[in-house]
N, C-alpha and C positions, 0 to 999 in steps of 0.2 A: 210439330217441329220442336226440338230439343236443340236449345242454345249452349256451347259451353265458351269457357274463355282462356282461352293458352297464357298458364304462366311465363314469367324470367325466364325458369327452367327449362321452360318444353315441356311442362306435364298440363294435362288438362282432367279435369274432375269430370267422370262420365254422368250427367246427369239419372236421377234416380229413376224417372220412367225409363231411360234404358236399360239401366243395371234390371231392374225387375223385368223386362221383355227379354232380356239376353239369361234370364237368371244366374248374375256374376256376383259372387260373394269374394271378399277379400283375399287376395292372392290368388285369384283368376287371371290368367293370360289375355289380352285381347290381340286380338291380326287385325291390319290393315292390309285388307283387298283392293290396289287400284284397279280397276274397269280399263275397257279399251276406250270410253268414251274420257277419263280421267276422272269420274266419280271415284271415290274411297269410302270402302263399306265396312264398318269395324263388325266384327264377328268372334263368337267365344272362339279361342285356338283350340278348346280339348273338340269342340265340334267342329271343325273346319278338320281338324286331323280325320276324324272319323270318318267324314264323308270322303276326303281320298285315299284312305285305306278302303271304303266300301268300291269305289272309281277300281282302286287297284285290283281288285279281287273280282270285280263282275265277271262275269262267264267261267272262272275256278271250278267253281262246284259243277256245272256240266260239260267241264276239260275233263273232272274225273270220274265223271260218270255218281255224281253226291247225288241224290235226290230229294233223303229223307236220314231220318236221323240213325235209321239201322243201315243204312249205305255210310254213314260217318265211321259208327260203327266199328264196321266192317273193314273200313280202311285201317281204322286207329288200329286195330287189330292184326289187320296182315303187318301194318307197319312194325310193330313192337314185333312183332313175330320176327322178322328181316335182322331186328339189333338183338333179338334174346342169342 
């Protein structure tokens, strides 16, 4: 367990064994996740994004029949074709 101590401010110093498990270097974003239980779970923002663009996108690739990277392809292909 990792203590930290909320200043004046409202800022609080992410202790180092975090920063180094979350691997956040200086002018990293962190998100606060509250839980339905009321726990709050600080997490890097550029991966908290990524995983709901990954959420948004699940089943895309076989909406459009993607399989493999010659079916990308193939798409990227007809598409440019559509605007030439």
């Amino acid at each position: 367990m990792n203590l930290a101590k909320l200043s004046s401010n409202g800022q609080v110093t992410v202790p180092v064994e975090v920063r180094r498990r979350l691997h956040l270097v200086p002018g990293d974003k962190v998100l606060f996740l509250e839980k339905e239980n009321g726990e709050v779970v600080v997490v890097k923002a550029e991966l908290a994004a990524l995983s709901q663009a990954q959420e948004a996108f699940a089943g895309a690739a076989e909406a459009f029949g993607v399989a493999d990277e010659d079916d990308v392809q193939a798409l990227v292909d007809e598409l440019r074709g559509r605007t030439s």
